[in-house]
C-alpha positions, 0 to 999 in steps of 0.5 A, a space after each residue: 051361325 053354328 055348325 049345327 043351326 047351319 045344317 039344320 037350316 039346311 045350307 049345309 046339306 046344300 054345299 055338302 050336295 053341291 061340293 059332292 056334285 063339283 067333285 064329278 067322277 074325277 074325285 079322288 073318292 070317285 078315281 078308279 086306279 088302275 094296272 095295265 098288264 101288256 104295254 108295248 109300244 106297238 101293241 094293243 096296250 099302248 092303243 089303250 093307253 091312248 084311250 085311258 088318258 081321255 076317260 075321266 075318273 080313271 088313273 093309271 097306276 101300274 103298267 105291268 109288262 114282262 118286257 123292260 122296254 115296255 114298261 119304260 115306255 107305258 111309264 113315260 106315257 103316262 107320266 107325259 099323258 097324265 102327270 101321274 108316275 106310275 109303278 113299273 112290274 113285270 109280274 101280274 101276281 105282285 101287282 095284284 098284292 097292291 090293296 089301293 088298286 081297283 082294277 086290272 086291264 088285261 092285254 096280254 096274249 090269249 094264252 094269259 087272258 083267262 088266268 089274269 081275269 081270274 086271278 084279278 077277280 080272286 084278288 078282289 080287283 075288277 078286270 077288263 080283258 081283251 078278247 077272246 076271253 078265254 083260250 080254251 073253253 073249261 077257262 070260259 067255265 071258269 071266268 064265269 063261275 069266279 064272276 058270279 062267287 066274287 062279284 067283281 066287273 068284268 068286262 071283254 073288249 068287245 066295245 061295240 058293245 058300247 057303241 051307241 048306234 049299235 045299242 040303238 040298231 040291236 034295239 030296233 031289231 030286237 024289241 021293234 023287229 025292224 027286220 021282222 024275225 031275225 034267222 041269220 047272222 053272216 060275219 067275216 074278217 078277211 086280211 092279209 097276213 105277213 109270212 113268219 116262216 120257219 123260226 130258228 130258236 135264239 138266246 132269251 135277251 135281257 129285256 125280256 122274263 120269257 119265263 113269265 111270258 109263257 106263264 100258264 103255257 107248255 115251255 118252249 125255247 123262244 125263236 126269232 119269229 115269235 114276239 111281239 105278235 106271231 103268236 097269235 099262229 102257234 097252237 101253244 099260245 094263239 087261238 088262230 084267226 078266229 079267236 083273233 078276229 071272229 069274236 068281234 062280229 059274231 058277237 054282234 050277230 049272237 046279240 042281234 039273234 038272242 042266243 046262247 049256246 048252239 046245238 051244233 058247230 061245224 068248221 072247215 078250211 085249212 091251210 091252203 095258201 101258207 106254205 105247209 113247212 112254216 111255222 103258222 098252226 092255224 087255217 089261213 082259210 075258214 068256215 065255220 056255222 053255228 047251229 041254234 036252237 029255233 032255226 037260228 044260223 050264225 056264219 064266220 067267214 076267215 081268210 088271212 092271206 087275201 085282203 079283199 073285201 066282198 062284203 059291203 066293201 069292208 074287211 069286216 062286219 055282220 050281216 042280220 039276216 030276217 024274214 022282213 029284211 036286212 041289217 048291216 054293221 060295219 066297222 065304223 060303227 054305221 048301222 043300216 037296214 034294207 028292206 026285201 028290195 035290197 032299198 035303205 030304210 034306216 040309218 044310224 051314225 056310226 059317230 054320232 050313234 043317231 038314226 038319220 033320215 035317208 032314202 039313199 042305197 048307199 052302203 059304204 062302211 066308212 072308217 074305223 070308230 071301235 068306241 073303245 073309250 065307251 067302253 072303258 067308261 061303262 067299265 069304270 062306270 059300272 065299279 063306281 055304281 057296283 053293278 057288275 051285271 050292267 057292264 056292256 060285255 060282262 062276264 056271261 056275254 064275253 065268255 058265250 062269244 068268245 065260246 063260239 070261237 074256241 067250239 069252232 076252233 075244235 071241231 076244225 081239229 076234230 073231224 070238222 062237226 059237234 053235236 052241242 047241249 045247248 043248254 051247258 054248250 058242252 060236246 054230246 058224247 065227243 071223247 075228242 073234243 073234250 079233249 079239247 075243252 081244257 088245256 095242257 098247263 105248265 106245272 104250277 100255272 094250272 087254272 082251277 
């Protein structure tokens, strides 16, 4: 038969479909190649890592790191995990001059998510960036007026937002009121921190650009306790305890809540468990409450020097409070709902995501199950079908969450309370807190 009777009769068309559907999501066509940007052996790149080697139609071609030792051992894993060598850089902006790469997955320090988010989107690459998504809010404004102008995917790791049975809880909550009207979200993250002490500065090693690491931030001189991780406590780099860990959570109670922007923010703490001659810049203690519009409250609880677990036996987690009951999310991804007295009306598998029949006032918050892997499929999900709007935290959810964070962080350093527009979120006649919204860049390394 001839090539063109074949496909008049119809039986090429069906092989064409058929080897389109045989192909699935791994196809060449299909595979997003992707660049990890922050790869260390301990770090949260390398839990990444992990989780990308099980998401199909997704390659690993670059690993990025401003540490030599990192990037060895991103390329090693990959090429154990994959069969894939991948690139080796250490500067973010040449792996972005590389036209076969889709995407950028960012797990850098908070004082670069922003700046890589940005310069990924501007470069035509969608990005995936840990949170919080921004270290200051005029970089939040930022991410989502480049979002919006260039329409790339973007996604923060928030992955509870892709956690089946919170879809289904938030659902429940929000279009079947399963707790009637929902007033109060009641968040907390309770750990216990290592001291860092009082650093002393030292010689840059040859593993390292520390140039590059600081990137957009004031120059400082390196010190003995400051990488891979303490940076999270200095000023400079880190957005303290409550960017760290709070994004998490509110971000959850925000979602349940159905708000945006509150029209007040209210911070207090301090440090008063680490020694005042240490290095730490952040409370080890705080409080904070958002006030929204309609008589809607959001609370963080944070402490980082005590890890005991008041709530529900979990060191974090989101409490919906409403007029008609109760919703607990925990860590592990199990969801449950008490009615007025306190008794277990609904359930909802952390693993499995599905409601459970039960009649138990059982409330343990189980293990860890983060769904960082669904996650990351809704990303690459969303770049195949380009539908930037439909990744699970997109830009407009990551940046009013992580926002939340930063206005809190703000008005703890300035006199403890901001009135908000709850419209544009910004202070309300705050010359100090303005002062604030933006950051001191490094010359050359401003976001604009």
């Amino acid at each position: 038969m001839k090539r063109r009777d074949f496909i008049k009769a119809g039986t090429g068309a069906f092989f064409i479909a058929a080897a389109g559907k045989a192909i699935g999501e791994g196809a060449p066509s299909n595979r997003v190649r992707v660049a990890v940007i922050g790869c260390h052996e301990k770090g949260r790149g390398a839990a990444i890592l992990k989780v990308l080697a099980k998401v199909p139609g997704i390659e690993v071609a670059t690993v990025c790191d401003v540490d030599s030792r990192a990037r060895d051992f991103a390329a090693a894993f990959v090429q154990k995990s994959s069969g894939n060598t991948p690139k080796k850089e250490k500067d973010l902006r040449k792996v972005l001059q590389d036209k076969q790469l889709d995407a950028v997955i960012s797990e850098t320090p908070d004082h670069w998510h922003a700046l890589s988010a940005v310069l990924a989107m501007r470069a035509g690459k969608h990005v995936y960036v840990e949170k919080p998504c921004a270290f200051c809010p005029r970089e939040g404004e930022i991410i989502l007026e480049t979002w919006k102008k260039t329409g790339m995917v973007f996604q923060m790791g928030a992955q509870r937002r892709s956690s089946a049975a919170f879809l289904a809880a938030v659902k429940a909550i929000r279009d079947e009121h399963a707790i009637g009207s929902p007033k109060w979200g009641k968040t907390w993250y309770m750990t216990r921190r290592a001291p860092i002490g009082k650093g002393a500065d030292i010689p840059v090693p040859d593993w390292l650009d520390w140039e590059l690491w600081q990137g957009p931030a004031p120059r400082e001189n390196l010190r003995d306790n400051l990488l891979h991780y303490n940076w999270h406590w200095f000023r400079n780099w880190g957005t303290g305890e409550a960017g760290n860990n709070s994004v998490h959570f509110v971000d959850i109670a925000r979602w349940c809540l159905g708000v945006d922007y509150p029209e007040r923010a209210v911070s207090s703490g301090g440090k008063y468990w680490i020694p005042a001659d240490t290095d730490w810049e952040w409370p080890d203690t705080q409080n904070i409450s958002w006030e929204f519009p309609g008589g809607k409250l959001i609370t963080w609880e944070g402490l980082s020097c005590a890890n005991i677990k008041p709530y529900q036996n979990v060191s974090t987690g989101a409490m919906i409070y409403g007029d008609q009951g109760c919703a607990f999310f925990s860590p592990g991804g199990q969801v449950e709902i008490y009615d007025l007295k306190g008794k277990t009306v609904r359930t909802w598998d952390g693993k499995s995501g599905q409601e459970k029949i039960t009649n138990t006032d059982n409330r343990s918050g189980g293990g860890w199950n983060d769904t960082t892997q669904e996650h990351l499929e809704n990303f690459a999900k969303c770049i195949r079908d380009k539908t930037p709007e439909r990744a699970n935290a997109n830009a407009e959810i990551g940046v009013k969450s992580t926002y939340l964070a930063l206005v809190g962080n703000i008005a703890q350093f300035t006199g403890g309370a901001i009135n908000l527009d709850p419209v544009t979120g910004r202070p309300i006649q705050n010359p100090a807190a303005m002062r604030l919204w933006s950051r001191e860049y490094a010359k050359g390394w401003e976001l604009v």
